[in-house]
C-alpha positions as a Markdown table, in Angstrom:
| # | Residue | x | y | z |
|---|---|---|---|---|
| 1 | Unk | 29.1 | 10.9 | -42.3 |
| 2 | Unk | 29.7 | 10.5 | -38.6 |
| 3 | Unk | 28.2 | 12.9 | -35.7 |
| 4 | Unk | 30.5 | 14.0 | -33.7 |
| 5 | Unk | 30.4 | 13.0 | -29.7 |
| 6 | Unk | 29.7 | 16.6 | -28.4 |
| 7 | Unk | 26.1 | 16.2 | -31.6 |
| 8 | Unk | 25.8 | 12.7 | -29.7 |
| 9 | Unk | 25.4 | 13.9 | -26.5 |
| 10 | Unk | 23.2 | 16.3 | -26.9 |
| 11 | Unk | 20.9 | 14.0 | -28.8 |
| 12 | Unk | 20.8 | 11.5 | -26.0 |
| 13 | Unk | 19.7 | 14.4 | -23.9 |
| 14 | Unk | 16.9 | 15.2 | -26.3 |
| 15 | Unk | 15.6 | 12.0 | -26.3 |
| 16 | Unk | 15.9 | 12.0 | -22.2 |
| 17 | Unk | 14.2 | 14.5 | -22.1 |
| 18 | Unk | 11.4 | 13.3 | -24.4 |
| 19 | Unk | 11.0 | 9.8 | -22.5 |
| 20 | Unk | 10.8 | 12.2 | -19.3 |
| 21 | Unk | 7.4 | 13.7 | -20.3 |
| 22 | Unk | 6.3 | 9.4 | -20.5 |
| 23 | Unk | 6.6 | 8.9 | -17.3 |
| 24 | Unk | 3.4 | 9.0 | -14.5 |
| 25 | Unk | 4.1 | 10.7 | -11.2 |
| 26 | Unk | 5.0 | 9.2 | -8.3 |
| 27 | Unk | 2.2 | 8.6 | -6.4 |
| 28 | Unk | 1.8 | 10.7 | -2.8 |
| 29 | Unk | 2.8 | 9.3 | 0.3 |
| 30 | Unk | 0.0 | 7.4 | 1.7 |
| 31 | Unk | -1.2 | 9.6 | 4.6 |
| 32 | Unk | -2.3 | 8.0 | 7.9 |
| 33 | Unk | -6.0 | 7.4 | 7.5 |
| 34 | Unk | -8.6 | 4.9 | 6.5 |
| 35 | Unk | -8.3 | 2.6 | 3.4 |
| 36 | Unk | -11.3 | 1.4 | 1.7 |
| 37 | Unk | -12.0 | -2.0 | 0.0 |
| 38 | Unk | -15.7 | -3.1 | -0.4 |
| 39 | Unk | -16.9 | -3.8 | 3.1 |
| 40 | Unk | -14.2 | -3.2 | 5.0 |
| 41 | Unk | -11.7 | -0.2 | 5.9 |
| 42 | Unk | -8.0 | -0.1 | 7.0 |
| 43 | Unk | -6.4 | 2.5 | 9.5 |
| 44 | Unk | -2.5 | 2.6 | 10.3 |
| 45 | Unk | -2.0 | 3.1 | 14.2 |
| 46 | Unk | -0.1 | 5.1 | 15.8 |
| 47 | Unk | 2.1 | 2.1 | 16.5 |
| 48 | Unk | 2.2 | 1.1 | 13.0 |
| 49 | Unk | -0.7 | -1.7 | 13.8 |
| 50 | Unk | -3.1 | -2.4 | 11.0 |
| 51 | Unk | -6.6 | -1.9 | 11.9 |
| 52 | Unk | -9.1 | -3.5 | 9.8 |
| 53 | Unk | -12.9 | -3.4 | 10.6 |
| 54 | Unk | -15.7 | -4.7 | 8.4 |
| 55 | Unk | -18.5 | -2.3 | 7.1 |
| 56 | Unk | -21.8 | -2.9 | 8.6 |
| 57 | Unk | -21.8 | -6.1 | 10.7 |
| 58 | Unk | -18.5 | -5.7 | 13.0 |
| 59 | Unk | -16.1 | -8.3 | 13.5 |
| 60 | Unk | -16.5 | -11.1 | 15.9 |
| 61 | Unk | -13.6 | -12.9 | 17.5 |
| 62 | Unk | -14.2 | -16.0 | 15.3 |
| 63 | Unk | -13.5 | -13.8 | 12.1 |
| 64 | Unk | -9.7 | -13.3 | 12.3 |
| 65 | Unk | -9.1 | -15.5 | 8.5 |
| 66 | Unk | -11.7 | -13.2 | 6.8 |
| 67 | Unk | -10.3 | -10.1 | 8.8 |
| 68 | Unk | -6.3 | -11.7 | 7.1 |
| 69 | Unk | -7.9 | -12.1 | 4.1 |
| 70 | Unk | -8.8 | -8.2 | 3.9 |
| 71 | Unk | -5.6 | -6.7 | 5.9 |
| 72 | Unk | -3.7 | -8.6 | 3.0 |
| 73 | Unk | -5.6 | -6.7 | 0.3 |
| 74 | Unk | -4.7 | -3.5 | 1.9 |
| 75 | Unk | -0.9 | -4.3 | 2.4 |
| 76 | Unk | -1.0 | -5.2 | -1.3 |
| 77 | Unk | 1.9 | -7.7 | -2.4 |
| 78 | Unk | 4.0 | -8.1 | 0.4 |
| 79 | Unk | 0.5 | -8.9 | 2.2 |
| 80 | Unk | 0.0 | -7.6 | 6.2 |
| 81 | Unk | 2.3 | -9.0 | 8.6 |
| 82 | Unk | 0.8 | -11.4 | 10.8 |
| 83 | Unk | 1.3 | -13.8 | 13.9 |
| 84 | Unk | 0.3 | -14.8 | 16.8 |
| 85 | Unk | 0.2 | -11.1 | 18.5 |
| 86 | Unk | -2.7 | -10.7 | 15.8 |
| 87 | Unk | -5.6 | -9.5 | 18.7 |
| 88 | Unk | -9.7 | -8.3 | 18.5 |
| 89 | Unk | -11.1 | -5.8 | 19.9 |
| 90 | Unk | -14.4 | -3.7 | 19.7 |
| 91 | Unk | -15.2 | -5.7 | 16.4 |
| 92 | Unk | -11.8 | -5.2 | 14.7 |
| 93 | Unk | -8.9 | -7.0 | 14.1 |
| 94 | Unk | -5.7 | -5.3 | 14.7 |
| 95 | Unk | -2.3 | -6.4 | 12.9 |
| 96 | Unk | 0.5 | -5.2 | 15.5 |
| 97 | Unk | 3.1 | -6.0 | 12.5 |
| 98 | Unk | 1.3 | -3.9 | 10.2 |
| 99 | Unk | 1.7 | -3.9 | 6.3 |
| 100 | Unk | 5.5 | -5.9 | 4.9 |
């Protein structure tokens, strides 16, 4: 016995439809604020700069690879975009690139 194509259809639909209710919502837009990872917080600019401060002891000018090491974790995979217009300033290190 075959199923006809208009049967077909509407079968495919049905299990669309099904898969549909599988499926997580996307997540919300990310609004402008600070981030959070243990000891340290992230805040997007208003130039799009990455501004990453450590919780409780500040930053010092000497700390820009542990102050990379945490803007990466924040960007996520693509990682923070860095350079040499990375600068400090009032113990945090701001990204001017800001997040890949």
């Amino acid at each position: 016995m075959t199923i006809g194509r208009g049967m077909e259809r509407m079968m495919c639909i049905a299990a669309l439809a099904a898969l549909a209710g599988c499926v997580a919502p996307a997540p919300k837009t990310s609004e402008p604020g600070p981030l959070g990872l243990a000891g340290y917080t992230a805040l997007k600019g208003q130039g799009g700069e990455l501004i990453v401060k450590r919780a409780g002891t500040p930053f010092t000018n000497s700390d820009g690879a542990e102050a990379k090491r945490a803007a990466n974790s924040f960007c996520g995979a693509n990682g923070a975009v860095t350079g040499t217009e990375d600068n400090f300033r009032d113990g945090a290190w701001i990204f001017p690139g800001g997040c890949a």
